[in-house]
N, CA, C, O and CB atoms as a CASP TS submission, in Angstrom:
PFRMAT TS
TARGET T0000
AUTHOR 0000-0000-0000
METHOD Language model
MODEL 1
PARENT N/A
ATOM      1  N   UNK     1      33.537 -43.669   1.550  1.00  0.00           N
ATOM      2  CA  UNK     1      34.808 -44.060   2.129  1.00  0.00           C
ATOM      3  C   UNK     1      34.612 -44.427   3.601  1.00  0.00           C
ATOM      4  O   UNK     1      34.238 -43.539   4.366  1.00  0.00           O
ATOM      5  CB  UNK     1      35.848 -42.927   1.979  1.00  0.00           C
ATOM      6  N   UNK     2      34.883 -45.937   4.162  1.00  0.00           N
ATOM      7  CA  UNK     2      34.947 -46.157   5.360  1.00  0.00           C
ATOM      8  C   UNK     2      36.078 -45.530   6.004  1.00  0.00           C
ATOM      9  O   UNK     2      36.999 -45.076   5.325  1.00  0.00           O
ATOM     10  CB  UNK     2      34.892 -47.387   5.523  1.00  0.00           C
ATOM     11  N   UNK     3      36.073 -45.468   7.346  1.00  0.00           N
ATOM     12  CA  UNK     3      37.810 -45.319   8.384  1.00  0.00           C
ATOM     13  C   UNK     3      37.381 -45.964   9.299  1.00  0.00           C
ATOM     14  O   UNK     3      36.634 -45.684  10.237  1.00  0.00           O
ATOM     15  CB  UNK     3      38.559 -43.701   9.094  1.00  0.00           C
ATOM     16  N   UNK     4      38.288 -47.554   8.749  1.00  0.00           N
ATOM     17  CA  UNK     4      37.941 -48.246  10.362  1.00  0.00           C
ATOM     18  C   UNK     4      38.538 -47.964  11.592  1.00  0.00           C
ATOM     19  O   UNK     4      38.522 -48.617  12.636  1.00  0.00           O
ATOM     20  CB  UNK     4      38.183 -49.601  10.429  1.00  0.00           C
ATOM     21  N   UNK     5      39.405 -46.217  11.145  1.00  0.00           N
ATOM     22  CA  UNK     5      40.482 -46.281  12.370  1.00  0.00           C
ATOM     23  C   UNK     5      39.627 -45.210  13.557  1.00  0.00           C
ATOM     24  O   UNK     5      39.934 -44.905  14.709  1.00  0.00           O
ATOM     25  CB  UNK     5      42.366 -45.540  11.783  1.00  0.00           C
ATOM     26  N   UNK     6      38.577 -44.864  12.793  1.00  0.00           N
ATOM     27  CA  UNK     6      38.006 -43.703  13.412  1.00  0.00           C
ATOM     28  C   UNK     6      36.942 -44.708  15.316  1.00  0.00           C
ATOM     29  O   UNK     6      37.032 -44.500  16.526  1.00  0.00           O
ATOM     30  CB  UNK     6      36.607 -42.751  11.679  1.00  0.00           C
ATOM     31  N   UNK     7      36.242 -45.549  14.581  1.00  0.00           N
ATOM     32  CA  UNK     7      35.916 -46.508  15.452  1.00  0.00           C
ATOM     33  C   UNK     7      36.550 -47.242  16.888  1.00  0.00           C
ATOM     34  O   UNK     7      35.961 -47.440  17.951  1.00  0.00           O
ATOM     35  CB  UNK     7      35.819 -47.250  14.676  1.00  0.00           C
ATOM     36  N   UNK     8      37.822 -47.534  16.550  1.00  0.00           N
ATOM     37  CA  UNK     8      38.814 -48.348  16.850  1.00  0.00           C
ATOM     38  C   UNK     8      39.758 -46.894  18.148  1.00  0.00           C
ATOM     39  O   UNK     8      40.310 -47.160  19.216  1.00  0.00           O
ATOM     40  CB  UNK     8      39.737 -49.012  15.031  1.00  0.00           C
ATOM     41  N   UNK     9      39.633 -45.667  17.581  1.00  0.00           N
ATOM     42  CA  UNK     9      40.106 -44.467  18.325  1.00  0.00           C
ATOM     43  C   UNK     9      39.039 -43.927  19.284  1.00  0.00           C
ATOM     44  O   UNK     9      39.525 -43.460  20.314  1.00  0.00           O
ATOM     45  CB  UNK     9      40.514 -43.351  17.335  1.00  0.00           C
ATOM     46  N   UNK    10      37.563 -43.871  19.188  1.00  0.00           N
ATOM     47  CA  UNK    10      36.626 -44.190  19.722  1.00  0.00           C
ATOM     48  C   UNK    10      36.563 -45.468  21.133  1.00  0.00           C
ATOM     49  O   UNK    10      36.267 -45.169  22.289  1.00  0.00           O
ATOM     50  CB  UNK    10      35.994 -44.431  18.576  1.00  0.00           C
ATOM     51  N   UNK    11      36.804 -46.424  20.810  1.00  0.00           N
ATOM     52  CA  UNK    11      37.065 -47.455  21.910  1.00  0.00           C
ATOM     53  C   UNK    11      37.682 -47.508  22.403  1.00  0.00           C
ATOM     54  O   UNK    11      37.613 -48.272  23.366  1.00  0.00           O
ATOM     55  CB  UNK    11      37.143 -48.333  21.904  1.00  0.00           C
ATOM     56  N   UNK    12      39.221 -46.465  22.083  1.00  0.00           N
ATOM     57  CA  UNK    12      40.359 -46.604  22.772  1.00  0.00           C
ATOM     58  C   UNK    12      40.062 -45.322  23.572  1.00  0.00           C
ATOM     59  O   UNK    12      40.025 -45.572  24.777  1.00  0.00           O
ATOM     60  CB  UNK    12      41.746 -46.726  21.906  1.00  0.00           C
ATOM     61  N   UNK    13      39.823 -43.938  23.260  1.00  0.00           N
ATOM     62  CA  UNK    13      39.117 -43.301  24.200  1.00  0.00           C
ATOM     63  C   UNK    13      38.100 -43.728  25.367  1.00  0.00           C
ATOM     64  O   UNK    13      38.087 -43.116  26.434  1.00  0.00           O
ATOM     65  CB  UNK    13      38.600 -42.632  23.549  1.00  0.00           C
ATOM     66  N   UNK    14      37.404 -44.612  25.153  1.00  0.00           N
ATOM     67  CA  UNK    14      36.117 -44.736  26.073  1.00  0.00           C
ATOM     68  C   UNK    14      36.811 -46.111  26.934  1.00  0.00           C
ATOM     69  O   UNK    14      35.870 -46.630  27.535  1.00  0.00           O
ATOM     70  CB  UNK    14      34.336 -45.081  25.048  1.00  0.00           C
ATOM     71  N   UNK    15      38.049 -46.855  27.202  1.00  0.00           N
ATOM     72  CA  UNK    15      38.114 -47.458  27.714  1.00  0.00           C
ATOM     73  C   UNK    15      39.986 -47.216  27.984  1.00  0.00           C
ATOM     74  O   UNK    15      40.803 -48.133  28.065  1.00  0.00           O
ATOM     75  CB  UNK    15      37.305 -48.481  27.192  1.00  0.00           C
ATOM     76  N   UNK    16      40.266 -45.807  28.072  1.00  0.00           N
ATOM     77  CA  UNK    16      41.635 -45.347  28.212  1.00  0.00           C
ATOM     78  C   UNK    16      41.801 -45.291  30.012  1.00  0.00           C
ATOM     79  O   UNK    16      42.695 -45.654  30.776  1.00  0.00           O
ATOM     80  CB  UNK    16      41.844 -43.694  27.318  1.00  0.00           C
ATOM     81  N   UNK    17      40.404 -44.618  30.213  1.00  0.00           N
ATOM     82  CA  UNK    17      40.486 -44.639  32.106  1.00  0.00           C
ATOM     83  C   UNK    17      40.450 -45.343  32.651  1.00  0.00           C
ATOM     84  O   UNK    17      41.112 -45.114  33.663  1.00  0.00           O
ATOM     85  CB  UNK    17      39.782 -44.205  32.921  1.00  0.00           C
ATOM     86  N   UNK    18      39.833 -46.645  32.656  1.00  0.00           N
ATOM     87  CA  UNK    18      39.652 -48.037  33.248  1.00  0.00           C
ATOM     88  C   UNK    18      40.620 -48.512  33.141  1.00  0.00           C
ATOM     89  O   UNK    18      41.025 -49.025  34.184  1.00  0.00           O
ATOM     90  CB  UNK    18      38.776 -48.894  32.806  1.00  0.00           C
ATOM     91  N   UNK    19      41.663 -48.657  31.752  1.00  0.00           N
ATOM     92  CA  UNK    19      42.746 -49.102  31.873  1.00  0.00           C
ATOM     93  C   UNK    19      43.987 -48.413  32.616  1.00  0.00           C
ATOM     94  O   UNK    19      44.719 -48.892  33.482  1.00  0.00           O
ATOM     95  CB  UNK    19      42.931 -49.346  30.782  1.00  0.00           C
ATOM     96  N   UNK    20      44.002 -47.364  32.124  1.00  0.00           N
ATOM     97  CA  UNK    20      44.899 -46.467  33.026  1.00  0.00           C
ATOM     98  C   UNK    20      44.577 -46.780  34.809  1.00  0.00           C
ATOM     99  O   UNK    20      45.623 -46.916  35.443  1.00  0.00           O
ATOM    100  CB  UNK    20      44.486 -44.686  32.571  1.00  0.00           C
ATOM    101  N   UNK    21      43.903 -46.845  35.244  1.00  0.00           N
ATOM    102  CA  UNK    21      43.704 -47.061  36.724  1.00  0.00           C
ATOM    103  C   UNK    21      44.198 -48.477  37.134  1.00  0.00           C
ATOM    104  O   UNK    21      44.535 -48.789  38.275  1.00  0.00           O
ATOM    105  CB  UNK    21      42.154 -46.892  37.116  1.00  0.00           C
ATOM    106  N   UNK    22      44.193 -49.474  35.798  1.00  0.00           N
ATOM    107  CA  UNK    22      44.305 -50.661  36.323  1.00  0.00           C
ATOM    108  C   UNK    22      45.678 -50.798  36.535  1.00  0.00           C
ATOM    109  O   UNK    22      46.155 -51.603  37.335  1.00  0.00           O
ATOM    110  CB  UNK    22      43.730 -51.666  35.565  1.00  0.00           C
ATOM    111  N   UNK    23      46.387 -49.960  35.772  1.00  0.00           N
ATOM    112  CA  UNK    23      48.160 -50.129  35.367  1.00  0.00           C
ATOM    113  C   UNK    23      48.406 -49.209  36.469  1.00  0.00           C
ATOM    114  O   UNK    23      49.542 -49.303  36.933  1.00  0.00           O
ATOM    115  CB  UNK    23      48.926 -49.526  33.566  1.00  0.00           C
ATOM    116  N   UNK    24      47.776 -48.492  36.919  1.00  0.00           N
ATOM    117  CA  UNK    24      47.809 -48.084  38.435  1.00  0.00           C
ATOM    118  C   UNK    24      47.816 -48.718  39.983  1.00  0.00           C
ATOM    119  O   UNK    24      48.403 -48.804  41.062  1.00  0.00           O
ATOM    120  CB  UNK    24      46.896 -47.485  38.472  1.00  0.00           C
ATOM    121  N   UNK    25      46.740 -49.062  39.225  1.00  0.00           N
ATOM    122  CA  UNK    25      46.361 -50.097  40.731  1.00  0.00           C
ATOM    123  C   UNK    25      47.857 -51.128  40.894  1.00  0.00           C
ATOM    124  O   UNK    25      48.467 -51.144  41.963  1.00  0.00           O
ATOM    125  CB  UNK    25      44.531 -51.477  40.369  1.00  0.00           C
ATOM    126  N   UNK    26      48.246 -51.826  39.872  1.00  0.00           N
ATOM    127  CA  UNK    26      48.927 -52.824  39.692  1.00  0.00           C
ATOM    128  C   UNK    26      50.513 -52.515  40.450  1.00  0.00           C
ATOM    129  O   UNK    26      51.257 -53.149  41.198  1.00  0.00           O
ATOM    130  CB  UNK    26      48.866 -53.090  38.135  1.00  0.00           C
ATOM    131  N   UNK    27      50.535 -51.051  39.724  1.00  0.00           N
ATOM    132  CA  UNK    27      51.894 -50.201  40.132  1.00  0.00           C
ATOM    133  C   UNK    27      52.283 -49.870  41.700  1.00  0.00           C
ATOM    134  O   UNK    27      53.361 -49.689  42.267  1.00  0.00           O
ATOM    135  CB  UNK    27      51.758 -48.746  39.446  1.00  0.00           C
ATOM    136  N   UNK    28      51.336 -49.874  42.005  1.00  0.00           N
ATOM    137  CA  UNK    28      50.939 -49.638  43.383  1.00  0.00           C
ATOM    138  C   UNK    28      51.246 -50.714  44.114  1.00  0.00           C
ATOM    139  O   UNK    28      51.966 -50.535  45.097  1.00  0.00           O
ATOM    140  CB  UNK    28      49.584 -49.338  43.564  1.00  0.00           C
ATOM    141  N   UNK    29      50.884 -51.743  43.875  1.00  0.00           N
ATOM    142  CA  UNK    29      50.713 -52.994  44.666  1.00  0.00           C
ATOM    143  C   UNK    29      52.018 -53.665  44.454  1.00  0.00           C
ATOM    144  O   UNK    29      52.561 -54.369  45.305  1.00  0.00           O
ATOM    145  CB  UNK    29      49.445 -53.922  44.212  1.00  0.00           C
ATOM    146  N   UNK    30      52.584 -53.364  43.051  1.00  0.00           N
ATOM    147  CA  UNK    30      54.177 -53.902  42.810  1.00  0.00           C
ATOM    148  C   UNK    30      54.853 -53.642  44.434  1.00  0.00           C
ATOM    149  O   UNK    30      55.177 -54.485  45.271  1.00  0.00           O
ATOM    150  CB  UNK    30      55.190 -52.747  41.343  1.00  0.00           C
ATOM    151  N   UNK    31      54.940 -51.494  44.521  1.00  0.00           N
ATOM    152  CA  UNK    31      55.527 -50.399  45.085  1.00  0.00           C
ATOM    153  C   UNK    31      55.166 -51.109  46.829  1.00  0.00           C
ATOM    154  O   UNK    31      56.049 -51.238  47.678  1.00  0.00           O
ATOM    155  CB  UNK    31      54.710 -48.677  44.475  1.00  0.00           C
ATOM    156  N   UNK    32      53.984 -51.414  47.004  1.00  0.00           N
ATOM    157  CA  UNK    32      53.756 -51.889  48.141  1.00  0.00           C
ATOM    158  C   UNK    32      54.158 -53.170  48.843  1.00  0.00           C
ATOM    159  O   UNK    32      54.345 -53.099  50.057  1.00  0.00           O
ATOM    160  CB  UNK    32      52.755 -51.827  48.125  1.00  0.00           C
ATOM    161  N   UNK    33      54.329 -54.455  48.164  1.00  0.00           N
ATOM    162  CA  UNK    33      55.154 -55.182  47.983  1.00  0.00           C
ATOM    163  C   UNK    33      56.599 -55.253  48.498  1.00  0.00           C
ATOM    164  O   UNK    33      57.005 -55.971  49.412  1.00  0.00           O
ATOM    165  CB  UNK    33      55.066 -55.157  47.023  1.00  0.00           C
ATOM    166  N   UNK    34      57.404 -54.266  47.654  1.00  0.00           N
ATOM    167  CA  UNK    34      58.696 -54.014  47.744  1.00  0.00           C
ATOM    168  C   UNK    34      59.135 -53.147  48.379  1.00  0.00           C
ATOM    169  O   UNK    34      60.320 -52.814  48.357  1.00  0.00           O
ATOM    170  CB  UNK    34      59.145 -53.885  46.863  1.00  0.00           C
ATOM    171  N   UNK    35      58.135 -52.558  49.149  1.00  0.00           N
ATOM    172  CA  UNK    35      58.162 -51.822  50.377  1.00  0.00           C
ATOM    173  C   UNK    35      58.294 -52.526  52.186  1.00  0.00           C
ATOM    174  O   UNK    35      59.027 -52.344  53.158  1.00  0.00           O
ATOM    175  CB  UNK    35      56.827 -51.088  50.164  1.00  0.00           C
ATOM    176  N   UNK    36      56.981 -53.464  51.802  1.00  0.00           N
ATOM    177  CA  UNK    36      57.017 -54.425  53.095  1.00  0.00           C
ATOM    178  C   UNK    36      58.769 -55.693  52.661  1.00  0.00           C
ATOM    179  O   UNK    36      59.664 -56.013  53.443  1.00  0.00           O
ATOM    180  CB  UNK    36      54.892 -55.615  53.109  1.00  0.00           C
ATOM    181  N   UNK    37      58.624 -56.019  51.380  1.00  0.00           N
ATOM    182  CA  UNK    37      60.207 -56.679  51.586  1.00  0.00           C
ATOM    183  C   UNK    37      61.315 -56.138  51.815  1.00  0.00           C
ATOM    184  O   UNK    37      62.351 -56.753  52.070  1.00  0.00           O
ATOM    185  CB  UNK    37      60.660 -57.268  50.654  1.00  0.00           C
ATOM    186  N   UNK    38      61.181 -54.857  51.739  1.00  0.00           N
ATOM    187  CA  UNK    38      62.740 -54.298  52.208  1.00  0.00           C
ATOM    188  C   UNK    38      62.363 -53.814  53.535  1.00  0.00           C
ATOM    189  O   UNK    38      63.395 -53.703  54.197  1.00  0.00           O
ATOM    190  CB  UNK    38      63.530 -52.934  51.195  1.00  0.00           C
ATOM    191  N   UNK    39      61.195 -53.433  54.298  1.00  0.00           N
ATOM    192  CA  UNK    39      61.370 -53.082  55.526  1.00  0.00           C
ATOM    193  C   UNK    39      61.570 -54.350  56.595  1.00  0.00           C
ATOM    194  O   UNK    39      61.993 -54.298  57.750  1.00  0.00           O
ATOM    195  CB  UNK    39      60.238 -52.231  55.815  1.00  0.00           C
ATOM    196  N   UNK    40      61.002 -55.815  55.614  1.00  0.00           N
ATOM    197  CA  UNK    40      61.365 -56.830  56.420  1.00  0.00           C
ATOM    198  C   UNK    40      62.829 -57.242  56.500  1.00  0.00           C
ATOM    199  O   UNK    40      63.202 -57.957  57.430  1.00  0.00           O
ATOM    200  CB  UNK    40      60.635 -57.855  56.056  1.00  0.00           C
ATOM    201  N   UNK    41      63.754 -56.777  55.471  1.00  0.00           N
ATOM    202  CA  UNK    41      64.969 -57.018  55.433  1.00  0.00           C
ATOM    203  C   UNK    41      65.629 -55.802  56.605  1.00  0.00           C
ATOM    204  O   UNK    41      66.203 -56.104  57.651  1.00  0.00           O
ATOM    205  CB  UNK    41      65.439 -56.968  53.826  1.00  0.00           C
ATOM    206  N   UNK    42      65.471 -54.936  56.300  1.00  0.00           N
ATOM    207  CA  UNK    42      65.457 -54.049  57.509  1.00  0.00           C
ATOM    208  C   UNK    42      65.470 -54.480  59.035  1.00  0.00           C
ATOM    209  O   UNK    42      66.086 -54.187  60.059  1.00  0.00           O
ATOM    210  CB  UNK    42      64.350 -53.332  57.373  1.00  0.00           C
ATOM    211  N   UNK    43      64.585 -55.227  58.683  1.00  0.00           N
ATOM    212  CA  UNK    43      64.282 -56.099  60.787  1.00  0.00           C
ATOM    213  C   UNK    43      65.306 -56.740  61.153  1.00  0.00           C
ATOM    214  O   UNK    43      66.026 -56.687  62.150  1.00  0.00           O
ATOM    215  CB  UNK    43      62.956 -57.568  61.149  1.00  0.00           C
ATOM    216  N   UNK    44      65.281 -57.764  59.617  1.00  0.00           N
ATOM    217  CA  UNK    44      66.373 -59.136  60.211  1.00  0.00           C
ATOM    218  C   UNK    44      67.745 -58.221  60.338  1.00  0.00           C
ATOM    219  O   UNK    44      68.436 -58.436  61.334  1.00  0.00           O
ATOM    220  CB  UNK    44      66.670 -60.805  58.800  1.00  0.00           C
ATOM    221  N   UNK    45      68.159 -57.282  59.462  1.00  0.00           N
ATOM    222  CA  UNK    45      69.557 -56.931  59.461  1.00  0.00           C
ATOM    223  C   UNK    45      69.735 -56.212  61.028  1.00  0.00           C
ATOM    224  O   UNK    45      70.813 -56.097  61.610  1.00  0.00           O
ATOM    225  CB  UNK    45      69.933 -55.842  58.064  1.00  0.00           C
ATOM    226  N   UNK    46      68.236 -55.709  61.614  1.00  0.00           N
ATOM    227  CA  UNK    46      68.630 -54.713  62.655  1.00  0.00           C
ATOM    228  C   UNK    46      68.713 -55.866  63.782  1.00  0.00           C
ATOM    229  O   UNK    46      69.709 -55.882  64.505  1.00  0.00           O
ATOM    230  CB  UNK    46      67.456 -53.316  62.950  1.00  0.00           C
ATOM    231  N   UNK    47      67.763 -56.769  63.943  1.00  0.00           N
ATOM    232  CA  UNK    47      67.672 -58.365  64.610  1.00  0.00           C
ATOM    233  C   UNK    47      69.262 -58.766  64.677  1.00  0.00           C
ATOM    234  O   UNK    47      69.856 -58.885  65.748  1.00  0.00           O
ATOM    235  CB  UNK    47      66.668 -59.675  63.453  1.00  0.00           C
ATOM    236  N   UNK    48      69.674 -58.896  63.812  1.00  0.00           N
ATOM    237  CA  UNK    48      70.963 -59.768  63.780  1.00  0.00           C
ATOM    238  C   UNK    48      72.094 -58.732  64.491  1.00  0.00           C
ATOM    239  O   UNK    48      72.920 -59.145  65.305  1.00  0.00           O
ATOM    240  CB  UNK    48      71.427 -60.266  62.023  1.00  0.00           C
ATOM    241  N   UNK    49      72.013 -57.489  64.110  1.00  0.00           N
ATOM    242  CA  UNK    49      72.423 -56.431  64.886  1.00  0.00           C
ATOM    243  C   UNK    49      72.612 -56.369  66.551  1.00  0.00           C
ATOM    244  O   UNK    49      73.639 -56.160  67.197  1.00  0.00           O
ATOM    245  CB  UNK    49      71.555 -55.552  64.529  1.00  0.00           C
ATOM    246  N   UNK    50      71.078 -56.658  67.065  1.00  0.00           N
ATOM    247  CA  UNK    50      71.012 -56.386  67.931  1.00  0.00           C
ATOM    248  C   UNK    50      71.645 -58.000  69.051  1.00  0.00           C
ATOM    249  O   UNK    50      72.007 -58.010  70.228  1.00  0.00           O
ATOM    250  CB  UNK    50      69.640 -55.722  67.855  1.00  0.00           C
ATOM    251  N   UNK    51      71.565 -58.911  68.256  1.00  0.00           N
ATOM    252  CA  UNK    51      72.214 -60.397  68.635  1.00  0.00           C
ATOM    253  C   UNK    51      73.602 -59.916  69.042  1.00  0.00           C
ATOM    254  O   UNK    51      74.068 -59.807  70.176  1.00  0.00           O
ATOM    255  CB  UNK    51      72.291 -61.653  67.248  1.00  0.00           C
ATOM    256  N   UNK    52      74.251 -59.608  67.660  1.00  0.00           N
ATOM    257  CA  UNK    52      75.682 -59.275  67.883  1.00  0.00           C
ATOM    258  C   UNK    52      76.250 -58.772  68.944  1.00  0.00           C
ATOM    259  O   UNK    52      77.121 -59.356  69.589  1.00  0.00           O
ATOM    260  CB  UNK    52      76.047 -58.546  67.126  1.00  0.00           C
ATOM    261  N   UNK    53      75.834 -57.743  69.180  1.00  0.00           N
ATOM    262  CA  UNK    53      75.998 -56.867  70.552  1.00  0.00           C
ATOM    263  C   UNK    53      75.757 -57.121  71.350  1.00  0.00           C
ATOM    264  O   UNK    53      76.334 -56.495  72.239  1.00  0.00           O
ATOM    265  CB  UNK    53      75.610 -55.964  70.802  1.00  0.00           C
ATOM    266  N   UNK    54      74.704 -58.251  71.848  1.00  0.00           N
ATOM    267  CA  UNK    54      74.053 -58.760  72.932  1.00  0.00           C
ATOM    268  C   UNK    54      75.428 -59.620  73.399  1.00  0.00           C
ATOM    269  O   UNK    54      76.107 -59.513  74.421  1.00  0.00           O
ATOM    270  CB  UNK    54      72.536 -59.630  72.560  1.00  0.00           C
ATOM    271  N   UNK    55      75.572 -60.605  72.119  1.00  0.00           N
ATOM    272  CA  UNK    55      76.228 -61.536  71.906  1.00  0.00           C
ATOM    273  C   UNK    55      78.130 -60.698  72.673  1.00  0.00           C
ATOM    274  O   UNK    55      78.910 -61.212  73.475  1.00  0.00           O
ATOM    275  CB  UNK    55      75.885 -61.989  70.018  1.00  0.00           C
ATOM    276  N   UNK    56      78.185 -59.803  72.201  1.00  0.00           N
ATOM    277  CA  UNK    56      79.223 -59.215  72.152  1.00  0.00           C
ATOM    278  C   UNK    56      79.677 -58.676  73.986  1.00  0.00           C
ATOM    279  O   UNK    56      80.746 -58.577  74.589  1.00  0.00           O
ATOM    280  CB  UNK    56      78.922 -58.051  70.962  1.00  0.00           C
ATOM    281  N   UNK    57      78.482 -58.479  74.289  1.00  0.00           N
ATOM    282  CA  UNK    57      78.711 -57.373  75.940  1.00  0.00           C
ATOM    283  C   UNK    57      78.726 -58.971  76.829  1.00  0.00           C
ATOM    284  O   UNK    57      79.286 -58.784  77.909  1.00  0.00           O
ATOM    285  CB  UNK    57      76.722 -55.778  76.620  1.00  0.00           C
ATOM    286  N   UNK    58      78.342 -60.230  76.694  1.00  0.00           N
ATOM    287  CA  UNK    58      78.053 -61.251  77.246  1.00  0.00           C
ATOM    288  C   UNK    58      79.386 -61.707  77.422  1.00  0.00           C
ATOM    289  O   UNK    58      79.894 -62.017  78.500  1.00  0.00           O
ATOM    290  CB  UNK    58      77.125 -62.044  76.595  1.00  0.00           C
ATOM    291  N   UNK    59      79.935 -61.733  76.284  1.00  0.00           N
ATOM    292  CA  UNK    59      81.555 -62.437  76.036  1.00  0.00           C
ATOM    293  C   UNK    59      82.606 -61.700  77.304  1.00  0.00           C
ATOM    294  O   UNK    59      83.131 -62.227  78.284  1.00  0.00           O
ATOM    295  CB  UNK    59      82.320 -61.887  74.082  1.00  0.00           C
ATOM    296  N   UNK    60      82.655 -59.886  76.671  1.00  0.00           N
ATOM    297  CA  UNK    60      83.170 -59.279  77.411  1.00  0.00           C
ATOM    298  C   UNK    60      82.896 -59.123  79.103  1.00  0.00           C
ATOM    299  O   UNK    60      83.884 -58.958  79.819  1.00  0.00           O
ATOM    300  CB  UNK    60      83.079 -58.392  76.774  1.00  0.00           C
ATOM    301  N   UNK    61      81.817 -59.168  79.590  1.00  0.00           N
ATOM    302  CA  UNK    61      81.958 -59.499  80.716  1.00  0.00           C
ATOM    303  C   UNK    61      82.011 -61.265  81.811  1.00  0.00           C
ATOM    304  O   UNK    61      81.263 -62.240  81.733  1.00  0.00           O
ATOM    305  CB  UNK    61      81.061 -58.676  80.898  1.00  0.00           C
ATOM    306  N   UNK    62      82.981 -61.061  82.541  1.00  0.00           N
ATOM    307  CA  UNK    62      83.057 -62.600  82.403  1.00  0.00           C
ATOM    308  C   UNK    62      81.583 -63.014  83.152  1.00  0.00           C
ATOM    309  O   UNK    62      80.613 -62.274  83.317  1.00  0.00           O
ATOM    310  CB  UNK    62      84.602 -63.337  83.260  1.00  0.00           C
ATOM    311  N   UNK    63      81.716 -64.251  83.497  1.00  0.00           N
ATOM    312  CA  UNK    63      80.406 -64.983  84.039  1.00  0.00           C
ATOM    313  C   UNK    63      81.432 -65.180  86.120  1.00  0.00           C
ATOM    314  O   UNK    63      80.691 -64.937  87.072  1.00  0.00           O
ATOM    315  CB  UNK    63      79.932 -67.207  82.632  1.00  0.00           C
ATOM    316  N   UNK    64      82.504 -65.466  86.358  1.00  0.00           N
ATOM    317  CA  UNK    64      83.052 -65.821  87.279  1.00  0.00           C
ATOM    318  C   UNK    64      83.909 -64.925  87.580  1.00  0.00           C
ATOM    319  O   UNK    64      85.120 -65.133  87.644  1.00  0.00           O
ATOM    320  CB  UNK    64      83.444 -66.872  87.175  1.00  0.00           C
ATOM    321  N   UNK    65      83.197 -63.553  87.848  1.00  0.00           N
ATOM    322  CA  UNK    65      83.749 -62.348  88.483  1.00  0.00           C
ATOM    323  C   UNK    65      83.092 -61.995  90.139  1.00  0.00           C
ATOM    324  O   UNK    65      81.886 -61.936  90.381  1.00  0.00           O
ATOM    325  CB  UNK    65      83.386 -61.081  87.374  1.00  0.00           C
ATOM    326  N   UNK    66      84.016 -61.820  90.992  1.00  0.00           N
ATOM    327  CA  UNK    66      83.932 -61.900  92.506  1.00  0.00           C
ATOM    328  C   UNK    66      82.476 -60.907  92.643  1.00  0.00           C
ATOM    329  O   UNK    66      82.067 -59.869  92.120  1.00  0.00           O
ATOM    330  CB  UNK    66      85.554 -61.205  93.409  1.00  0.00           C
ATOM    331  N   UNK    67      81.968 -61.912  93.689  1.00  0.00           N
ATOM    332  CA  UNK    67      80.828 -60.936  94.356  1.00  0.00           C
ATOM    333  C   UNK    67      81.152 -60.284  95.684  1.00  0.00           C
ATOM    334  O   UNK    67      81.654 -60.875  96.640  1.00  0.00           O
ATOM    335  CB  UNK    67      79.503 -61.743  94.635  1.00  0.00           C
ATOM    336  N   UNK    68      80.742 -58.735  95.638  1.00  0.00           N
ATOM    337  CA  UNK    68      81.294 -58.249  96.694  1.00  0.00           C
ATOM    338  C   UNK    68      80.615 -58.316  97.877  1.00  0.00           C
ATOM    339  O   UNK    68      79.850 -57.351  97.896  1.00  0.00           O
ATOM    340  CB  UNK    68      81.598 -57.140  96.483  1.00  0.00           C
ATOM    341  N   UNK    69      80.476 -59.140  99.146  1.00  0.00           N
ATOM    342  CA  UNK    69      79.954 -59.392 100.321  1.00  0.00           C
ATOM    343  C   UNK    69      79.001 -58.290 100.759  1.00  0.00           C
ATOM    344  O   UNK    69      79.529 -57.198 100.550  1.00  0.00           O
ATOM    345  CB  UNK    69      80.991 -59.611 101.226  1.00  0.00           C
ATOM    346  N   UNK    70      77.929 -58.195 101.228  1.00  0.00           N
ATOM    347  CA  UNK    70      77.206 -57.301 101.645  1.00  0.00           C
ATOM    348  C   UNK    70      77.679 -56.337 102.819  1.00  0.00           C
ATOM    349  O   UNK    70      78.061 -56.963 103.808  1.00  0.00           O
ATOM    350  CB  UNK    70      76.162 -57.925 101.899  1.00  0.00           C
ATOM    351  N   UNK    71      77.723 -55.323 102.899  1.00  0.00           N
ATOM    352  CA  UNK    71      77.920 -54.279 103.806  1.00  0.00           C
ATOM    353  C   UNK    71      77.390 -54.437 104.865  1.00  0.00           C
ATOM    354  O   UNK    71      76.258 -54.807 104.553  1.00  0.00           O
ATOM    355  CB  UNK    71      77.591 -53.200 103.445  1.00  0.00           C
ATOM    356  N   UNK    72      77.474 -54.389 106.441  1.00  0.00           N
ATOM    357  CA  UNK    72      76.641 -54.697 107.203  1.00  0.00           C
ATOM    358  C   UNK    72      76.824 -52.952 108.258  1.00  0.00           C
ATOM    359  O   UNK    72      76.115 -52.750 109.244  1.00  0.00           O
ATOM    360  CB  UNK    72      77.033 -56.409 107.879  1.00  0.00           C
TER
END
C-alpha cells in the first residue's frame, strides 16, 4: 500500500519555516508601509495646522498700527 500523503506532509514540514518567515517578512513590510503613510498624513494635517494659525494671528493683527516714537 502506497500513501502519497505521507510524502507530500514531509515537504510541507521541511519547507513550513521558510514559508512562514516569508508571510512574515511580507507582514511586516505591509505594517511598515502604513506606518510611514499615516505618519506622513500626520505632517500635512499638522503643516496645514500650523498655516492656519500663522495665517490666523497675521489677519488679527493689523499691518497699519501706530509706531510708538522712541523715548529719548
Amino acid at each position: 500500500m502506497h500513501l502519497p500523503i505521507v510524502p507530500n506532509l514531509a515537504a510541507a514540514a521541511r519547507n513550513w519555516s521558510v514559508e512562514s518567515q516569508q508571510v512574515s517578512r511580507r507582514n511586516a513590510m505591509l505594517a511598515s508601509t502604513q506606518c510611514a503613510q499615516r505618519r506622513a498624513e500626520r505632517q500635512e494635517v499638522a503643516d496645514y495646522f500650523a498655516i492656519q494659525q500663522t495665517s490666523q494671528r497675521s489677519a488679527s493683527t493689523p499691518n497699519d498700527a501706530p509706531v510708538r516714537a522712541a523715548q529719548r
